[in-house]
C-alpha positions as CSV (number, residue, x, y, z in Angstrom):
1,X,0.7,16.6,1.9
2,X,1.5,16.4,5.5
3,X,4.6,14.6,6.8
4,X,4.5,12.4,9.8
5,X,7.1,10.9,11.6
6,X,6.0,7.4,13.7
7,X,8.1,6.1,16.1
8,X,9.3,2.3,16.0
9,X,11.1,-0.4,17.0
10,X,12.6,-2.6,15.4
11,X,13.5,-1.3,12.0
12,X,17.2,-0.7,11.9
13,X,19.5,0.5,14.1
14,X,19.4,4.6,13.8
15,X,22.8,6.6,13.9
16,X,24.1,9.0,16.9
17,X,21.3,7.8,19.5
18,X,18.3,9.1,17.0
19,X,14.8,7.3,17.4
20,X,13.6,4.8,15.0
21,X,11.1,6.5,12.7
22,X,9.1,5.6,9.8
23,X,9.1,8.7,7.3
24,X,5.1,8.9,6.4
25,X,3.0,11.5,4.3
26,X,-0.5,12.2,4.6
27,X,-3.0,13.3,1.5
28,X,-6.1,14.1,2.7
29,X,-9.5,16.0,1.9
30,X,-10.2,17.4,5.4
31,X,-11.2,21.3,6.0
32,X,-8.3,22.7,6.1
33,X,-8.9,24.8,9.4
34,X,-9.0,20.8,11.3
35,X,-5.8,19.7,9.9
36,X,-2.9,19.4,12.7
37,X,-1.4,22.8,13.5
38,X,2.0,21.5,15.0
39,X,4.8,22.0,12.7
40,X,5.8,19.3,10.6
41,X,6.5,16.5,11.2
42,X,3.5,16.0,13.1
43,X,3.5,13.0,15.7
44,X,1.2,10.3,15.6
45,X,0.1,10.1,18.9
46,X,0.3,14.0,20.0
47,X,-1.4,15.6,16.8
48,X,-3.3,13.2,15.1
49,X,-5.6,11.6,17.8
50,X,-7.5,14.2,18.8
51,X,-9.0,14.5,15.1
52,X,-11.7,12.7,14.5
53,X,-10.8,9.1,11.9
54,X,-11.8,9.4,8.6
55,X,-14.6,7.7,6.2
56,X,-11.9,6.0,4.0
57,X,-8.6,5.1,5.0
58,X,-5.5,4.4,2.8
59,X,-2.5,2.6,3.7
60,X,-0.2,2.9,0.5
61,X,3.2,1.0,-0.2
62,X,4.5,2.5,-3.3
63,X,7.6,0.7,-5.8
64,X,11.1,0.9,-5.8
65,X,10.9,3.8,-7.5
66,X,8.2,5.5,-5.9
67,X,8.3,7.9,-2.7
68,X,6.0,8.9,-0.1
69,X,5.9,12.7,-0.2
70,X,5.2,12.5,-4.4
71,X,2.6,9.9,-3.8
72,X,-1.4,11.1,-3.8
73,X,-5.4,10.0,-2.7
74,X,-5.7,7.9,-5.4
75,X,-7.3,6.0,-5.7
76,X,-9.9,7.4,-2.4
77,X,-10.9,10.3,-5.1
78,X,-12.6,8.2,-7.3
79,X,-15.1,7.1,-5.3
80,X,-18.2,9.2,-3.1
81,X,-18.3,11.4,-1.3
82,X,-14.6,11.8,-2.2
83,X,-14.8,12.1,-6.0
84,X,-16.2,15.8,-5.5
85,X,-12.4,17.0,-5.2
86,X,-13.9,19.2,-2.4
87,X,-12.7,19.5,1.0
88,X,-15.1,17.8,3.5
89,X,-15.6,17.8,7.1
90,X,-14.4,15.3,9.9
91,X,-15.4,11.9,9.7
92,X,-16.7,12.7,6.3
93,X,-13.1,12.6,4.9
94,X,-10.4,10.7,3.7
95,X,-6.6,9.8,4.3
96,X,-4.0,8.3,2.4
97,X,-1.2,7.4,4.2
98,X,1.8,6.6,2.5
99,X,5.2,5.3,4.1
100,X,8.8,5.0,2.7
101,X,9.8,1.6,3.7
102,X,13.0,1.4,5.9
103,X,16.5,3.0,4.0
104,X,14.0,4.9,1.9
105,X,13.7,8.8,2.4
106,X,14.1,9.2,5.9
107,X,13.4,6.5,7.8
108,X,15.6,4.6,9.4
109,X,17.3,1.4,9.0
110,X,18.5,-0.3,6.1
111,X,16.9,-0.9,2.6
112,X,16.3,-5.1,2.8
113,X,13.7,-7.2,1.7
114,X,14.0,-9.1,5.2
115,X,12.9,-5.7,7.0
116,X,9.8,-5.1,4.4
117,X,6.7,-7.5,5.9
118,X,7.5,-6.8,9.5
119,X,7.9,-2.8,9.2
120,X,4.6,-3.3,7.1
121,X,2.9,-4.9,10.0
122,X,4.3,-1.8,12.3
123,X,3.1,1.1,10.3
124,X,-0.4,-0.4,9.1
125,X,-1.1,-1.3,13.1
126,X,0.0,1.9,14.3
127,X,-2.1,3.8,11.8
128,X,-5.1,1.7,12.6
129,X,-4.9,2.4,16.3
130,X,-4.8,5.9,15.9
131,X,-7.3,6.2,12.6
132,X,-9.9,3.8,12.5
133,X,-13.3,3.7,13.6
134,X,-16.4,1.6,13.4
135,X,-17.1,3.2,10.1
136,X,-13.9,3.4,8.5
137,X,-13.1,1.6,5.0
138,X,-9.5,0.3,4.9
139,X,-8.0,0.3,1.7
140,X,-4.2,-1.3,1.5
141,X,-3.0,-0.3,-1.7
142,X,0.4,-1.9,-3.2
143,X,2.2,-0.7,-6.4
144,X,4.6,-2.8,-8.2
145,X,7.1,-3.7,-5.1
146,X,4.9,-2.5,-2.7
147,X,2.2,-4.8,-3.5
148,X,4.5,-7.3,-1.4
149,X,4.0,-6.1,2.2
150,X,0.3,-5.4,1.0
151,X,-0.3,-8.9,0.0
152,X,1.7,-10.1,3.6
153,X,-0.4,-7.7,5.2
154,X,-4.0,-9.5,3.4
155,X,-2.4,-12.6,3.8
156,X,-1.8,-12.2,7.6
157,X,-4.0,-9.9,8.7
158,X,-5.2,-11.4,11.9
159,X,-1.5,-11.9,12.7
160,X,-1.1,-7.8,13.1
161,X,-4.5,-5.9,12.9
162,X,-5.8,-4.4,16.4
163,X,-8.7,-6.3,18.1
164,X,-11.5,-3.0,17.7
165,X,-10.2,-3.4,14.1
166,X,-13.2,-6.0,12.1
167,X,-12.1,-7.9,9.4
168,X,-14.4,-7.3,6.7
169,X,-13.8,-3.3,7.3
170,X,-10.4,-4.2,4.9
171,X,-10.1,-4.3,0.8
172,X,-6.8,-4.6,-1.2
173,X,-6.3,-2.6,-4.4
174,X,-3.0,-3.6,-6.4
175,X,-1.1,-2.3,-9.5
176,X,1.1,-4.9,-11.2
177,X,2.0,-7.1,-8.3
178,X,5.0,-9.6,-8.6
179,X,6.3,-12.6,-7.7
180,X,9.3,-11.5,-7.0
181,X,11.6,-14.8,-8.2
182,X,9.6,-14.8,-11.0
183,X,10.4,-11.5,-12.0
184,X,14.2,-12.0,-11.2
185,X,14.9,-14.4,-13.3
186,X,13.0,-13.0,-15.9
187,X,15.6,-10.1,-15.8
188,X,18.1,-12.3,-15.4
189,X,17.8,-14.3,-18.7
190,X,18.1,-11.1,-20.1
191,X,21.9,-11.3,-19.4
192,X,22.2,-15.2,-19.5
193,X,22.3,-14.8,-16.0
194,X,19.9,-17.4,-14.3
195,X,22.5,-19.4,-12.6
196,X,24.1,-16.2,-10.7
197,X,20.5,-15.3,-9.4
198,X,19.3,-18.3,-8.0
199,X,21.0,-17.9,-4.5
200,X,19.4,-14.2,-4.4
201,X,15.9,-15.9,-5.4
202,X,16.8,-18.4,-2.3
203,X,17.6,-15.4,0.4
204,X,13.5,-13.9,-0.9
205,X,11.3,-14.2,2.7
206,X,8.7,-16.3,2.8
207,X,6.4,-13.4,3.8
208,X,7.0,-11.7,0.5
209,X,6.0,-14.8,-2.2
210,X,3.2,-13.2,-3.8
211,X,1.5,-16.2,-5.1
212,X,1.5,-17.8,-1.8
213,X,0.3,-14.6,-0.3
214,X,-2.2,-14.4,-2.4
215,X,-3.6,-18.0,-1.9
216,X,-4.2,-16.9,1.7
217,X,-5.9,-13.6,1.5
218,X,-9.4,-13.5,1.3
219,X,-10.8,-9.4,1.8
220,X,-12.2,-8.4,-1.8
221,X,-9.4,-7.0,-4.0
222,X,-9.2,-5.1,-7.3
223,X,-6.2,-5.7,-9.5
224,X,-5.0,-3.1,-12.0
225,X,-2.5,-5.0,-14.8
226,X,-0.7,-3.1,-17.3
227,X,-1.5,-4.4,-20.7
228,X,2.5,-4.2,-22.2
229,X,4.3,-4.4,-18.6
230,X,8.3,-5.1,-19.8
231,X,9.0,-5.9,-15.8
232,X,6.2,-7.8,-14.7
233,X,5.1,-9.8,-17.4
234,X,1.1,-10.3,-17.5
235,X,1.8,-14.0,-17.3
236,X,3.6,-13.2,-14.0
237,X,0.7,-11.3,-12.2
238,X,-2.0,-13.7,-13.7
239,X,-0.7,-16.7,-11.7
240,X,-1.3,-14.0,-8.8
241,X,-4.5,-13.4,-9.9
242,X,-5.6,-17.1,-10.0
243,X,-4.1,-18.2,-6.6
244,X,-6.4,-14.9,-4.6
245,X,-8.5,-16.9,-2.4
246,X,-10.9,-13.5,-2.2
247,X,-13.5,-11.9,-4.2
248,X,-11.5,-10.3,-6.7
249,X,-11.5,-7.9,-9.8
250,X,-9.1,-7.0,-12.4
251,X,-8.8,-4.1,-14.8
252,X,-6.5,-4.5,-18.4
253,X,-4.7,-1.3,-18.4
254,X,-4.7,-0.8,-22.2
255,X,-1.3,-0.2,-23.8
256,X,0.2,0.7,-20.7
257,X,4.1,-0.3,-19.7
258,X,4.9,-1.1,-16.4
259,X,4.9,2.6,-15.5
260,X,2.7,4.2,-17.3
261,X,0.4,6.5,-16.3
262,X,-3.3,5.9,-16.4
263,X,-5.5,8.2,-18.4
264,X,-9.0,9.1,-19.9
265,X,-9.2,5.6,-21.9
266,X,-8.5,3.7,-18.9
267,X,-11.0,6.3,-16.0
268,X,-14.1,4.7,-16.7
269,X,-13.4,0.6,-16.2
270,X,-10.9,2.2,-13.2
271,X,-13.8,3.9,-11.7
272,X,-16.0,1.5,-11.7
273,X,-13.6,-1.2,-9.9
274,X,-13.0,1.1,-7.5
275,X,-16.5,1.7,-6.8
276,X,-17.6,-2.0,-6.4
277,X,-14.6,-2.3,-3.9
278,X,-16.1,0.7,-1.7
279,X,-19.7,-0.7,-1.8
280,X,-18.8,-3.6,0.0
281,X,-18.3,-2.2,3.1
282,X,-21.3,0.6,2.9
């Protein structure tokens, strides 16, 4: 993993004059010999432009509990040229980058739903400008709570994305995506409960309603649902799953709870989502 800090505005006020950063990591299959040689953290513009963009490109959002530096390629090394696990040359390669959202790790600002879409939009253009190329694949991948800026991102896309960047050169691959007041109150009636959650349900942006998202995204998308999730019910992300205005896949994770972790059982159906989702932009 290589860490990478990118420099923005806009997404909380940092302490004792410090620059605005968005803490990144970077999994990737390139030779090792062309990887930056600047000592970490590496810098966007100065170290990473000069090597050539890769064949498949991530842009990952994990969940609450998730964190960039643990996160990984998947799911970029299940499909060719990448499922190999060997290193491959440039251009030929991938990269998964992975942010912590603003209050998380070390970037800056504060930890707010209100700061989530428009950080999202910030990291994902800056990436692009730097990474992309005519041949690129760009993957947006979401998981649990990140699936909300990846949906805002699919949702408005034309809103953020760089002009050299084509539309149909995007996919969206999601693991248990909720709507969030949904899910609140869900928790909430748990603890009879409702009543005190409704104003926090009210204060939810409008770029982060799933449902509504999702009725305005249309790049292809694979969904992976966890058969027994206990957070996000399967009724939850279903009404997800209908609203998607795109061509759209989902994969039953057997038996699996909201964070469980996907196995031999489930590699095969996985697999073969994820390759229909890279042949579409051969």
């Amino acid at each position: 993993m290589i860490r990478c800090e990118i420099p923005v505005p806009n997404v909380g006020k940092s302490q004792r004059g410090e620059k605005s950063i968005l803490d990144t990591f970077v999994a990737t299959n390139l030779t090792p010999g062309a990887l930056p040689t600047s000592p970490e953290p590496t810098d966007l513009t100065r170290d990473w432009r000069t090597i050539p963009p890769p064949q498949t490109l991530l842009l990952k959002f994990p969940g609450t509990a998730g964190r960039a530096e643990r996160s990984s390629a998947f799911p970029a090394n299940l499909v060719p040229p990448h499922d190999d696990n060997r290193y491959h040359d440039l251009g030929n390669h991938y990269e998964a980058w992975t942010w912590n959202p603003p209050g998380y790790g070390r970037s800056s600002g504060r930890a707010t739903l209100k700061s989530f879409a428009p950080a999202a939009e910030t990291f994902a253009s800056q990436v692009l400008e730097a990474r992309f190329a005519p041949n690129t694949q760009v993957w947006i991948c979401g998981n649990s709570l990140g699936c909300l800026p990846a949906l805002s991102l699919a949702a408005r896309l034309d809103q953020w994305r760089p002009n050299d960047v084509a539309k149909d050169r995007f996919s969206l691959w999601l693991r248990n995506p909720p709507h969030l007041s949904d899910v609140v109150l869900g928790v909430a009636d748990r603890y009879a409960a409702r009543r005190l959650m409704k104003p926090v349900i009210s204060r939810i942006p409008d770029s982060l309603h799933a449902i509504e998202s999702a009725s305005r995204s249309q790049i292809p998308a694979v969904f992976l649902m966890s058969e027994r999730d206990e957070l996000v019910l399967p009724t939850i992300q279903q009404k997800i799953h209908a609203a998607y205005a795109g061509e759209h896949r989902i994969v039953t994770l057997a038996d699996l709870d909201h964070g469980g972790l996907i196995d031999e059982q489930h590699r095969e159906e996985v697999e073969r989502a994820a390759k229909w989702l890279a042949s579409l932009h051969v």
